[in-house]
DRENZATI-607857 format. One record per residue: x, y, z of N, C-alpha, C in turn; residue in three letters. Coordinates in steps of 0.001 Angstrom, whole numbers, plus 524288, in hexadecimal, padded with zeros to 5 digits. Each point is the difference from the previous one (the first is absolute). Example, Ala and Ser with C-alpha at 12.3 -4.5 7.8 and 13.67 -1.06 7.14 Angstrom:
// DRENZATI-607857
  n.c1  n.c2  n.c3 ca.c1 ca.c2 ca.c3  c.c1  c.c2  c.c3 resn
 83386 7E9C6 81E78 7FC86 804A6 80000 80384 804B0 80000  ala
 7FEA2 8041A 7FD30 80334 804A6 8003C 7FCFE 80442 802DA  ser
//
This chain:
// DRENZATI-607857
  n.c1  n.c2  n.c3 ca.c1 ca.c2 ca.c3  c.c1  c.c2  c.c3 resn
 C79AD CB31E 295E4 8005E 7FC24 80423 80598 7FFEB 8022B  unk
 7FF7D 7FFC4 80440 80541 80059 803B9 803B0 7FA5E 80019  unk
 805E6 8015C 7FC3E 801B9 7FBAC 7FF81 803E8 7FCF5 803A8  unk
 7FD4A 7FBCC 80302 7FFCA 7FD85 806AB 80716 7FFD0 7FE55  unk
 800A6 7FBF2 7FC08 806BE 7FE55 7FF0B 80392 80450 8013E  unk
 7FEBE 803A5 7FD33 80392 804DA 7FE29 800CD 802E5 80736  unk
 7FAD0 7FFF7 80183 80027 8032F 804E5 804C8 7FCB2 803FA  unk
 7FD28 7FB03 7FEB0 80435 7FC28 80396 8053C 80018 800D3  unk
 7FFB1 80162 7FA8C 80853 7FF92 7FDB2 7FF98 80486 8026A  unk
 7FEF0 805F3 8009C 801BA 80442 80261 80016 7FFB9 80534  unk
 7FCC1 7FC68 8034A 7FFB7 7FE40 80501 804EE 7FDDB 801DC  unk
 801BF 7FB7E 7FB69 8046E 7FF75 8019F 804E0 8031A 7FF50  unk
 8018E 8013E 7FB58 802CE 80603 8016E 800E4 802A5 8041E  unk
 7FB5A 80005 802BD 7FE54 80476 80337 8019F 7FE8C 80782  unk
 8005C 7F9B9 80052 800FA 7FCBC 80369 8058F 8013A 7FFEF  unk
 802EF 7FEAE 7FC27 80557 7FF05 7FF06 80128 80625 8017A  unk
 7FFF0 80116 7FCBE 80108 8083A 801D1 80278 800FF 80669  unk
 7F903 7FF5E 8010C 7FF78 800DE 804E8 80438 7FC4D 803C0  unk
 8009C 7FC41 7FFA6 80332 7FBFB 80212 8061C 80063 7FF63  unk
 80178 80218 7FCFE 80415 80406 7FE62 800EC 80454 804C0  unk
 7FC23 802E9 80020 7FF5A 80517 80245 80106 7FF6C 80696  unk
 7FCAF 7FBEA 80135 80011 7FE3E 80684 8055B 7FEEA 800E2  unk
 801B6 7FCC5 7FD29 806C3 7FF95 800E8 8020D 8036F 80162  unk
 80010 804B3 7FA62 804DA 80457 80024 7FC01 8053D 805A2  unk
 7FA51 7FD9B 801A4 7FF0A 8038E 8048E 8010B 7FE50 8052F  unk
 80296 7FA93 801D7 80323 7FD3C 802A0 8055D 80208 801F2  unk
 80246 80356 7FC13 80652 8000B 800F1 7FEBB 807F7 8025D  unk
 8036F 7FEDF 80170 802FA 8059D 8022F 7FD86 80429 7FC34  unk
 7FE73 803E4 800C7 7FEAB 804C2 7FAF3 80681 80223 8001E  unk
 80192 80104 803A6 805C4 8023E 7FE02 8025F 7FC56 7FE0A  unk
 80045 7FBC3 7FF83 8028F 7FA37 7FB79 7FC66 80080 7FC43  unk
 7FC61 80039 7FD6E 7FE90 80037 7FCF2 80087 80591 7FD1D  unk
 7FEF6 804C3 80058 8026A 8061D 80053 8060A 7FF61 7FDF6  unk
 8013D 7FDC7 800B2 805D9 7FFB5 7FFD9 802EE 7FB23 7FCC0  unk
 7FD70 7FCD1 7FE49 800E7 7FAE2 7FD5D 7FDE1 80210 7F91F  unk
 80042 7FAEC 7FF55 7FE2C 7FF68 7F99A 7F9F2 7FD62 80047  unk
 7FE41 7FEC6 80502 7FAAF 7FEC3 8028C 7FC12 805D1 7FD44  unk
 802DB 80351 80161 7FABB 804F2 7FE51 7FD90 7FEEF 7FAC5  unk
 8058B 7FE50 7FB89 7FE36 80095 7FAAF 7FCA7 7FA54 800B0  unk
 80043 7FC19 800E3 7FB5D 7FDBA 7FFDD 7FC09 80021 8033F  unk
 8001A 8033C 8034D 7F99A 8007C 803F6 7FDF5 80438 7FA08  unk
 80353 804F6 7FE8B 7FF58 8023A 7FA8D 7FBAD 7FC28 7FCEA  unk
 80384 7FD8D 7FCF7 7FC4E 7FC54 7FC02 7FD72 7FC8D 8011D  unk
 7FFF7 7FE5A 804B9 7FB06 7FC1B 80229 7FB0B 803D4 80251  unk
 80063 80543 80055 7FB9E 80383 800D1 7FDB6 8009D 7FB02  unk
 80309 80119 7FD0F 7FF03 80125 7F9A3 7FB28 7FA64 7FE92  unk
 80245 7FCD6 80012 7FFC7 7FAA7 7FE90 7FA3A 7FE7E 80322  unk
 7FE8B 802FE 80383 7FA92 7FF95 8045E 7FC24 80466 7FF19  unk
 8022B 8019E 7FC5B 7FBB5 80605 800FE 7FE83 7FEAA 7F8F4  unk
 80481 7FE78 7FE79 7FDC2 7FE3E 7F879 7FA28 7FB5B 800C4  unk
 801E7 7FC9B 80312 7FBB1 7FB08 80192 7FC2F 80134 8015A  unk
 8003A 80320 80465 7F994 80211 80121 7FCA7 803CB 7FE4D  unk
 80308 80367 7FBD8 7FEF8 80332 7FB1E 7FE32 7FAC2 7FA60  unk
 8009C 7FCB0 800E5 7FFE5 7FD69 7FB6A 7F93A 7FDE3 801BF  unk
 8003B 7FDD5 8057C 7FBC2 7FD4F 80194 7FBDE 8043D 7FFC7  unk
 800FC 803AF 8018E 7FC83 80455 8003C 7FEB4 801B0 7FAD6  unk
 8024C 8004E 7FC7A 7FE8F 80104 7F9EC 7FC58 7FE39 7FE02  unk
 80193 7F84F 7FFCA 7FCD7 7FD36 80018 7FC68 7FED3 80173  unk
 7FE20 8004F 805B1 7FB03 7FFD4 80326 7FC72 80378 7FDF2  unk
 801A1 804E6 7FE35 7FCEB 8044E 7FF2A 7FD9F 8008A 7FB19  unk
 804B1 7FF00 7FAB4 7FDD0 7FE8D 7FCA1 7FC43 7FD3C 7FFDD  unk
 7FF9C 7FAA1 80176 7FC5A 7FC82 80013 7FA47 7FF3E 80312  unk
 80119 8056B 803D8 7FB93 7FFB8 803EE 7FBE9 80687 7FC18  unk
 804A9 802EE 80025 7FD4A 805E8 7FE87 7FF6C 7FF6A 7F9E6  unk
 80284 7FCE8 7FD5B 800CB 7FF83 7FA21 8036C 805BC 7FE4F  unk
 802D8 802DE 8041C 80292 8042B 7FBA4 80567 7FEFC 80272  unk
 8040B 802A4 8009F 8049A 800A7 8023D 803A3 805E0 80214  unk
 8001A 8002D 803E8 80166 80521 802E8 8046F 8022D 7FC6B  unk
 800EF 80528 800DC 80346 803F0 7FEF3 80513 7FF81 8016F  unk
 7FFA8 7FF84 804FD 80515 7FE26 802B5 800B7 7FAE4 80382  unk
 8046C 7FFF6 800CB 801A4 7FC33 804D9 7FC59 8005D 80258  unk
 80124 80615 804C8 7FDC8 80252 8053F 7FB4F 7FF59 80160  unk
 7FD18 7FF33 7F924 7FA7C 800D3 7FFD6 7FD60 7F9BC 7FFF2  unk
 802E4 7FD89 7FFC7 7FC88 7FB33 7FE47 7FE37 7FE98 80581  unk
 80478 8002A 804C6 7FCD2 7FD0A 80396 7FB15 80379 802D4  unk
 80162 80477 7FFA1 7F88B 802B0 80059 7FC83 7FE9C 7FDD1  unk
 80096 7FC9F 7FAD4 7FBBE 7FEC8 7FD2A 7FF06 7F9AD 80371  unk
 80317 7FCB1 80146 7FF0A 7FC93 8037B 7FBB5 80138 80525  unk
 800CE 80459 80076 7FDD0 80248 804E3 7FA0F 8004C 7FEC2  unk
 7FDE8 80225 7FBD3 7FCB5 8027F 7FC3E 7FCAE 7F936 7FFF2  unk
 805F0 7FC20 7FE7B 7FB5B 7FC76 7FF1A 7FD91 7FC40 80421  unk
 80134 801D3 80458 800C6 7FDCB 8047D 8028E 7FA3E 80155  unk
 8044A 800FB 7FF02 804C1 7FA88 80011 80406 801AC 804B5  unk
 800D7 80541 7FFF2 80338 801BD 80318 7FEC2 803B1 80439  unk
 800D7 80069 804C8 7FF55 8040E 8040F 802CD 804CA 7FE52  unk
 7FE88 8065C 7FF27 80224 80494 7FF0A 8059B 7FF70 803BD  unk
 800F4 7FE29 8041D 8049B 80037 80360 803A7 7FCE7 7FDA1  unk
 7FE3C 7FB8B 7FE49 80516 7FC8E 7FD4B 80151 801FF 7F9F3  unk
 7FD93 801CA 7FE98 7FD48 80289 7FAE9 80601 804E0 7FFCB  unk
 7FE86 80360 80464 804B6 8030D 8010F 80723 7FCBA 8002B  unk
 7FE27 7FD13 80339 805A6 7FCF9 7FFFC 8023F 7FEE8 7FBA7  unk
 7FC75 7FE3F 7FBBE 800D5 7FD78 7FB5E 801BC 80522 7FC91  unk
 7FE58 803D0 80162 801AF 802F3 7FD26 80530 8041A 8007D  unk
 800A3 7FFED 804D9 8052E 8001A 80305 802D6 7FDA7 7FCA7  unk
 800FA 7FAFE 7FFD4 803D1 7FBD0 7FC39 80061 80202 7FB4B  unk
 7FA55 8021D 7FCB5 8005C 801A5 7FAEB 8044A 805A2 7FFA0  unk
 7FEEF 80037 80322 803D2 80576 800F1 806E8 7FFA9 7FF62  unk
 7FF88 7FBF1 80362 805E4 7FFDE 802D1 8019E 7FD4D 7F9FE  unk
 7FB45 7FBFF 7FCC1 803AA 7FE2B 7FBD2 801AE 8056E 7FB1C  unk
 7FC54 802CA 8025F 800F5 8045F 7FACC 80703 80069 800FE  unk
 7FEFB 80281 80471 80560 80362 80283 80447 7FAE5 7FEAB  unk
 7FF9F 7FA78 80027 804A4 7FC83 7FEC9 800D3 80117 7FB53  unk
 7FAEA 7FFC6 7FD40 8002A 7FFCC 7F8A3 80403 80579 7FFCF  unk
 7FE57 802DC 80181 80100 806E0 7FCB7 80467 802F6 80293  unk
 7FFC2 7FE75 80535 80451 802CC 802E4 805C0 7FCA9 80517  unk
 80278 7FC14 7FCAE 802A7 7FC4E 802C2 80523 8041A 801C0  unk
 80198 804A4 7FC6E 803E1 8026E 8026C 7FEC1 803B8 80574  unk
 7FD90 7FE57 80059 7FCBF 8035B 80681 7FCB5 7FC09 8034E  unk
 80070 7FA00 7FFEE 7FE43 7FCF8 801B3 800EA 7FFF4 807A1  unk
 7FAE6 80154 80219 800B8 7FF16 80710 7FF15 7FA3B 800F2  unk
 80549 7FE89 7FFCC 80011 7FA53 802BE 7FE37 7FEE5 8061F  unk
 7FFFD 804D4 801CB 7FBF6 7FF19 804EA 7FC36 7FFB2 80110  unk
 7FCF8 80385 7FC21 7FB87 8018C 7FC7E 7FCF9 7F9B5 80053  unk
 802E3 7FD5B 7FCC6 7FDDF 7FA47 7FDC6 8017B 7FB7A 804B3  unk
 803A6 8016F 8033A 8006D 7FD6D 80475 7FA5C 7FDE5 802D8  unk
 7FF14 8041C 80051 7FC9D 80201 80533 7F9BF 7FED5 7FE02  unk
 80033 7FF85 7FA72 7FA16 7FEFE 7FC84 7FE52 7F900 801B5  unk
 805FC 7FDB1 801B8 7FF97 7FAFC 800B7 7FCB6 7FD8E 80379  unk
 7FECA 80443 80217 7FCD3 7FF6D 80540 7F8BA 8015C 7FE92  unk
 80196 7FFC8 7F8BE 7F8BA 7FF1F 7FEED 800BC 7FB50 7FD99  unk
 8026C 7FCE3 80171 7FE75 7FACB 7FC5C 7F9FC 7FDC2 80063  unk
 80116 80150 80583 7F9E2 7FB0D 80184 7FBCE 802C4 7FE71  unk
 7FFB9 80308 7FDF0 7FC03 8042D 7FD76 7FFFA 7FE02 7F8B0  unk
 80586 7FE20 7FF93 7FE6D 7FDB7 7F8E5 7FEC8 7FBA4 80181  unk
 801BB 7FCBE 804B6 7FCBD 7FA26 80001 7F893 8017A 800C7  unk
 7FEFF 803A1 802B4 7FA2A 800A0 80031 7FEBE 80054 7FB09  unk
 8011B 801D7 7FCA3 7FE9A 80341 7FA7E 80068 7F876 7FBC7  unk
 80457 7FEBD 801D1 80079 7F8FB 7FE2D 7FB2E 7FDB9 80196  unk
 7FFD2 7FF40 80389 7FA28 7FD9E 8034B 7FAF7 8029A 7FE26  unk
 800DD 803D8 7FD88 7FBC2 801C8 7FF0F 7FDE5 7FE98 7FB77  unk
 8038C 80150 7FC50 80048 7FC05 7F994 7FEAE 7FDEE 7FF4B  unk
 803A2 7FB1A 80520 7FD53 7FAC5 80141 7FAC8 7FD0D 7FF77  unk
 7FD2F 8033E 8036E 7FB32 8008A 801D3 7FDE6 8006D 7FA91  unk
 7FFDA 804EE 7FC0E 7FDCF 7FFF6 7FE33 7FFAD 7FBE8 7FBA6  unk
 8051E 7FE48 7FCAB 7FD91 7FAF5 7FE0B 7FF46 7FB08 800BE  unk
 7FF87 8005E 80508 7FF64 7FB9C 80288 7F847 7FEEE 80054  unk
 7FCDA 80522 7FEC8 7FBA8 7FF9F 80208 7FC25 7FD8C 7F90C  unk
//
């Protein structure tokens, strides 16, 4: 059974993150590129892609009863269970990506790279709303 609290608390996480993010996608990309702004757009991506990897874990466990292989893979299984559209499905996994590359490869980090990702937020608020939705029903 899908636990409503737990999802909630990642919801909020996931608010805050994001609310974070709109800020530092507000300012200048060359002020931010160039500031100490990158390292936290850095760990507030990190910090957004762990959350909706967490929700997605969870959902799946509890819906499929097993748990994916990977990150990349879980939100296809969302897809599978029909919670998620294959297009946002992709987005989501975009993020799983970009957190690998924060986790594993920060000495080669494209701060433009992650700039410019800022511009899928409203694509993790769909994926929020979608959550939503579901334990809401």
């Amino acid at each position: 059974m899908i636990n409503k609290d737990r999802l909630l608390r990642f919801i909020g996480i996931l608010d805050e993150t994001l609310g974070e993010l709109k800020a530092i996608s507000e300012l200048d990309k060359a002020h931010v590129l160039s500031s100490r702004d990158r390292f936290a757009m850095e760990n507030l991506f990190y910090r957004l892609a762990m959350v909706c990897i967490d929700i997605c874990f969870h959902v799946v466990a509890k819906k499929a009863g097993s748990v994916p292989g990977t990150y990349r893979e879980c939100f296809g299984e969302l897809v599978t269970l029909g919670i998620l559209d294959p297009e946002l499905a992709g987005k989501l996994d975009e993020l799983a990506g970009l957190r690998n590359v924060i986790a594993h490869a920060y000495w080669s980090m494209d701060y433009g790279l992650l700039y410019d990702f800022l511009s899928e937020l409203e694509e993790i608020k769909r994926f929020r709303n979608d959550i939503l939705a579901l334990i809401s029903d």
